[in-house]
C-alpha positions as CSV (number, residue, x, y, z in Angstrom):
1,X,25.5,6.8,57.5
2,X,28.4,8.7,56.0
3,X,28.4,12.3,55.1
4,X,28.1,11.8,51.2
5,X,24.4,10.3,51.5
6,X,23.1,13.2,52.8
7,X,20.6,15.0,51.2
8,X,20.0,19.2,51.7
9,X,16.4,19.6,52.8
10,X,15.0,23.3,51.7
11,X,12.0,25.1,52.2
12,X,10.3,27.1,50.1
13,X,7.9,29.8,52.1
14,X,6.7,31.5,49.0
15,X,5.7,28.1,46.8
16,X,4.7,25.9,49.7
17,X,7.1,23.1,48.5
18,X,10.0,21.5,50.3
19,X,13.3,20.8,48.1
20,X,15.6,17.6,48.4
21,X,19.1,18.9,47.1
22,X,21.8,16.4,46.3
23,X,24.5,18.7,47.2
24,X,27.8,18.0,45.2
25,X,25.4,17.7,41.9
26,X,24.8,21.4,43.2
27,X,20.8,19.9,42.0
28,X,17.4,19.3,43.5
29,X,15.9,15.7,42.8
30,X,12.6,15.9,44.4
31,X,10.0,18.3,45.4
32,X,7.2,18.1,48.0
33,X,3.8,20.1,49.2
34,X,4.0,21.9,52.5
35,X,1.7,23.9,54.2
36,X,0.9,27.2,53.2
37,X,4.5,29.6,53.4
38,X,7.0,27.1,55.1
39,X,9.5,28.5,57.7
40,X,11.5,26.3,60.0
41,X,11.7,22.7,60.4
42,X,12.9,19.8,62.5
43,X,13.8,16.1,61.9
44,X,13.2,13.1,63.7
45,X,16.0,11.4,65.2
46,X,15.2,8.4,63.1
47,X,15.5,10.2,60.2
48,X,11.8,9.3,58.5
49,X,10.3,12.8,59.2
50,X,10.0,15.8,59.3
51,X,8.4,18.7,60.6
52,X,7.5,22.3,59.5
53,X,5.9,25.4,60.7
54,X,3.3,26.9,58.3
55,X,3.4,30.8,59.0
56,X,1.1,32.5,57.0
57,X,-2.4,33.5,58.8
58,X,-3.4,32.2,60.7
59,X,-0.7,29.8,60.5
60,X,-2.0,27.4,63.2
61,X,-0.5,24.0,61.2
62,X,2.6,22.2,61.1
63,X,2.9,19.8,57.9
64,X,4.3,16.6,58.7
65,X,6.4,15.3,56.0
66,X,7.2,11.2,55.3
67,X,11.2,11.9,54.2
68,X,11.6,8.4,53.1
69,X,8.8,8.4,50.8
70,X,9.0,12.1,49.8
71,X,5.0,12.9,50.6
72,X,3.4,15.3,52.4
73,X,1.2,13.1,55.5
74,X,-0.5,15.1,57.8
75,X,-1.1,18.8,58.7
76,X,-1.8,19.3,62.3
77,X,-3.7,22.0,63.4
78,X,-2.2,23.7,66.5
79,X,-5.6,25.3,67.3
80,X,-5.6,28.8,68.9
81,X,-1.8,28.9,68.6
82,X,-1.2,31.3,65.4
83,X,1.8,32.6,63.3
84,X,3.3,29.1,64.1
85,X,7.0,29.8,63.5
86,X,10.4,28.7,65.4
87,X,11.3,24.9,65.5
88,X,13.4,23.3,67.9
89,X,13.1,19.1,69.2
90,X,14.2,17.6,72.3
91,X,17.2,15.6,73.1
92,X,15.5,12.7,73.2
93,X,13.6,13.3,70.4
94,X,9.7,12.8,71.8
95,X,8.4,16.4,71.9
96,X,8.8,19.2,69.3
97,X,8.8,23.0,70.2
98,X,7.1,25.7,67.8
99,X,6.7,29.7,68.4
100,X,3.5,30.7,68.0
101,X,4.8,34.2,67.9
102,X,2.3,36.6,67.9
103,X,0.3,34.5,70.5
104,X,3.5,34.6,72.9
105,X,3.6,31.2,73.5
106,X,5.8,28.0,72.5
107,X,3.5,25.1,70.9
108,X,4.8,21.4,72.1
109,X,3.8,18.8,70.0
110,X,4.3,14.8,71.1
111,X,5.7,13.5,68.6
112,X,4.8,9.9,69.6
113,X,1.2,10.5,68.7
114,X,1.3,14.0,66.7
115,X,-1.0,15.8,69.3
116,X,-0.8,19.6,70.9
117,X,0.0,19.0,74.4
118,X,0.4,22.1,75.6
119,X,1.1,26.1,75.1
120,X,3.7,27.6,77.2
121,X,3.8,31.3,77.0
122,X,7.3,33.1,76.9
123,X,6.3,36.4,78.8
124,X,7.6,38.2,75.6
125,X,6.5,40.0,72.6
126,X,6.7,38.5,69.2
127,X,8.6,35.2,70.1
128,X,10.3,33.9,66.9
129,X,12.8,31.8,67.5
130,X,13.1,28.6,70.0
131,X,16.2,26.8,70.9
132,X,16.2,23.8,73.2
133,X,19.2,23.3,75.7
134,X,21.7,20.1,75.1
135,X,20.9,18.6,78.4
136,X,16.6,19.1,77.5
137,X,16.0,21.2,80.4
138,X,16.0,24.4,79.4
139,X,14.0,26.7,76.8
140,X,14.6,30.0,74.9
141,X,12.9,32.1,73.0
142,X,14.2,35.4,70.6
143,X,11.4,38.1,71.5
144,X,11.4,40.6,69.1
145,X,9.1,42.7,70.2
146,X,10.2,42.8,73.8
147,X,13.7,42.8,72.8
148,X,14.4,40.3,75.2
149,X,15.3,36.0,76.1
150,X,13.0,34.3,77.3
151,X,14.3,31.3,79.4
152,X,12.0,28.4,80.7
153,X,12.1,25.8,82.3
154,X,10.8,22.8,80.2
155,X,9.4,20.6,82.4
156,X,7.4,22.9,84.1
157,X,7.2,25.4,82.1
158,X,8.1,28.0,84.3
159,X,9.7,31.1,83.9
160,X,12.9,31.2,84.8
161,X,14.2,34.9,83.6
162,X,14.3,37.2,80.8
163,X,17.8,38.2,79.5
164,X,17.6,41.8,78.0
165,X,18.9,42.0,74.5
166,X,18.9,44.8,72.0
167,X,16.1,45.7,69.0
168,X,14.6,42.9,66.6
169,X,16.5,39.8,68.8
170,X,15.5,37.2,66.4
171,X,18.3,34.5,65.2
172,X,19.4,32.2,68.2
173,X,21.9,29.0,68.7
174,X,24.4,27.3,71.7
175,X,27.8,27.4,71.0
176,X,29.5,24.1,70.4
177,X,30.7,23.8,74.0
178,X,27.4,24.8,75.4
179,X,28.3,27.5,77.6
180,X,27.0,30.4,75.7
181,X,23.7,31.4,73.5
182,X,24.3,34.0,71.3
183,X,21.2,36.2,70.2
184,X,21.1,38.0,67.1
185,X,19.1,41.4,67.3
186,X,19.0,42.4,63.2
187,X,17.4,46.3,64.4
188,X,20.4,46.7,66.5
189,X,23.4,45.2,64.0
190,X,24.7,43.7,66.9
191,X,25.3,39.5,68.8
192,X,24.2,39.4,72.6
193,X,25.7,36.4,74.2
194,X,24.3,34.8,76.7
195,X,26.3,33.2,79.7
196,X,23.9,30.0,80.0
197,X,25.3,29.3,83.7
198,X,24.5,32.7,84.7
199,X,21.8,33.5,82.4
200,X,23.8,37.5,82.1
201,X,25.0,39.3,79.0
202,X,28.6,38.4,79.1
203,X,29.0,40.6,75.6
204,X,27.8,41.9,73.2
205,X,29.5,41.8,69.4
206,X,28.9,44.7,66.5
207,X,27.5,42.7,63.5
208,X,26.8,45.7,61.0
209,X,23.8,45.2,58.8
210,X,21.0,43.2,59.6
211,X,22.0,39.8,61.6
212,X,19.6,37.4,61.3
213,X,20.7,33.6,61.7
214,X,23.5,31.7,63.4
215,X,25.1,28.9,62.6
216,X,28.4,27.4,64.4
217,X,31.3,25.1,62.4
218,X,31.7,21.5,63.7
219,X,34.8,22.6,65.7
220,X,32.9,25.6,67.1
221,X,35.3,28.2,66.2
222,X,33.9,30.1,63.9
223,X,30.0,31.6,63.8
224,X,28.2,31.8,60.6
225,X,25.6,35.1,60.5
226,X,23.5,35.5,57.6
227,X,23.3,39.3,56.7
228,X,19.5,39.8,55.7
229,X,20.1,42.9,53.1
230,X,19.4,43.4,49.0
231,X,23.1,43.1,49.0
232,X,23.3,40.3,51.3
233,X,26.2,38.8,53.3
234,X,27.1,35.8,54.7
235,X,29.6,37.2,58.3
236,X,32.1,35.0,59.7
237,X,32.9,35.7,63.5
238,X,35.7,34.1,65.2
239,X,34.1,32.3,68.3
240,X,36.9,32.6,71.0
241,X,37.8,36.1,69.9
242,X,34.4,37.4,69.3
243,X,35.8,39.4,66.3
244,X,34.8,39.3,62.7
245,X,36.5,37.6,60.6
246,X,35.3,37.9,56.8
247,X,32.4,39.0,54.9
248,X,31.6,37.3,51.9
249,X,29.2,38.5,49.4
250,X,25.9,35.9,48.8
251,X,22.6,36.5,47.3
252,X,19.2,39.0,48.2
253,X,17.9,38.5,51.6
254,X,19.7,35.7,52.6
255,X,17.9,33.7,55.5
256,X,19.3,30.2,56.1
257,X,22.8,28.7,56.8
258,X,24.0,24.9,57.0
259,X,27.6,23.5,57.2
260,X,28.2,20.5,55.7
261,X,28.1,17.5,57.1
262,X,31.7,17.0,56.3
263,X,32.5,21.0,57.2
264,X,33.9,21.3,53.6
265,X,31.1,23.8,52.4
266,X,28.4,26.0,53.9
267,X,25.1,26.4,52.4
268,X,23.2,30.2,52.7
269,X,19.3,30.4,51.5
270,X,18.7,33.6,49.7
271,X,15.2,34.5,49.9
272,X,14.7,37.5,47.9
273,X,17.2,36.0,44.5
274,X,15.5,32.6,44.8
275,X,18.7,30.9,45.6
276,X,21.1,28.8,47.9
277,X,24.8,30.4,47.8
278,X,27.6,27.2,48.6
279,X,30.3,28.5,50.0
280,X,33.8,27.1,50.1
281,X,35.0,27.0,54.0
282,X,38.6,26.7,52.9
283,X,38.7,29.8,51.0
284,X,35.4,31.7,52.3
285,X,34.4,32.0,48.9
286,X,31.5,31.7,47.0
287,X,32.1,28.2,45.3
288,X,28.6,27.7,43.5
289,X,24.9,28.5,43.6
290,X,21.6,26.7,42.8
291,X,17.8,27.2,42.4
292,X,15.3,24.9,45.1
293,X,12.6,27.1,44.2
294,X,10.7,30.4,44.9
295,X,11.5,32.0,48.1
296,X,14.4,29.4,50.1
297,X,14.4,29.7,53.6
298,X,15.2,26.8,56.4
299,X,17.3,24.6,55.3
300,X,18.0,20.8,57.2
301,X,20.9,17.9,56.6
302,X,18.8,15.0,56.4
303,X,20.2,11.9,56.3
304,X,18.2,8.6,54.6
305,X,17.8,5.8,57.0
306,X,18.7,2.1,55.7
307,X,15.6,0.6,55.0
């Protein structure tokens, strides 16, 4: 499938729908229901669904949505599990990973046969965000409240160790070469990363204002952080130098970045202006803007399978 068939998936949390953006029309050409105030999302390997966390309370449902056929399928209920946030899937694409945040615990859902198989608690306080490891073994978690990392161990779901960060740890993602997590705490204005070999603070970079997601270029040298202000920014880090590079000026609250399949442009949800900023990677420049509806958040590449 080449790069100029995909489609920009966007939620929005504060209208319950999910956008389908053709991205060089800069347009979105279908909407569909979600559960009530969308968050994150993941997509099936084979490209026919998708799956996103329903956060408002109790927020115990993730929506499944039928991509090819643009409908909203199932909602399932994940029980005692609430504020159902984070979204992460396996390697091999069989089990999907939510944060049930305030519950302190990571929801695993089997996606062979859309059940709840099990809660695994993190050991921390307000767990947000959930990354899975490249190689599937591993587990981590952004604890807020705790300030901390959780890592597990997936299988068993064991605790492995908790890696201290700073205030409001929230945003997470591996670098490229998969040696490092970096953490973003948005309290603290500041990027912990995280040796993954060692599971130690190896640094830790200043990111004034509020950090809040991460997203890493194709090549991995440069880190996109969204800036989660009224005045919002979208922060380019050099990877290797761990020094900022450029700030470039987006949209109110901004929440969500994607590159582009092609690594041309970068996409930033703004959640507060009711807008996704496309920014030029060439220039880092704002090159466009459009409207998905009220409240954009998580945004997903998906790509439509050959029927």
């Amino acid at each position: 499938m080449s790069a100029s068939d995909a489609i920009l998936l966007v939620v929005n949390k504060h209208e319950d729908t999910m956008s389908f953006v053709a991205p060089n029309a800069l347009e979105s050409v279908a909407m569909v229901a979600t559960g009530h105030d969308p968050h994150e999302m993941v997509i099936t390997p084979d490209q026919r669904r998708a799956y996103v966390s329903n956060y408002a309370a109790p927020g115990n449902t993730v929506s499944v949505i039928d991509l090819v056929n643009r409908e909203h399928i199932l909602q399932i209920s994940t029980l005692s599990y609430a504020r159902i946030h984070g979204a992460a899937i396996s390697p091999d694409g069989n089990h999907a990973y939510f944060t049930a945040g305030q519950t302190g615990y990571v929801v695993e859902i089997d996606l062979r046969t859309d059940a709840v198989t099990r809660g695994i608690p993190t050991h921390g306080e307000i767990s947000h965000m959930v990354v899975v490891s490249p190689d599937g073994e591993r587990l981590y978690t952004a604890n807020i409240g705790s300030r901390n990392v959780s890592v597990l161990a997936r299988e068993s779901g064991d605790l492995i160790t908790q890696v201290p960060c700073d205030k409001g740890c929230e945003g997470l993602a591996i670098t490229r070469d998969g040696k490092a997590l970096w953490a973003a705490n948005q309290d603290a204005g500041n990027i912990t990363i995280i040796d993954r070999e060692t599971h130690t603070v190896a640094a830790t970079v200043d990111c004034p204002g509020v950090p809040l997601r991460i997203k890493f270029t194709a090549n991995g040298g440069l880190a996109l952080v969204t800036s989660w202000r009224a005045e919002g920014e979208l922060v380019v880090i050099n990877v290797d130098a761990r020094r900022e590079v450029k700030r470039v000026r987006v949209g109110n609250q901004p929440i969500g970045v994607e590159t582009s399949p092609d690594g041309r442009r970068a996409f930033v949800s703004n959640m507060g202006s009711d807008e996704v900023h496309v920014i030029d990677m060439a220039t880092l420049s704002v090159a466009g803007k459009l409207r998905t509806g009220a409240g954009p958040d998580a945004m997903a590449w998906w790509h439509p399978p050959q029927q």
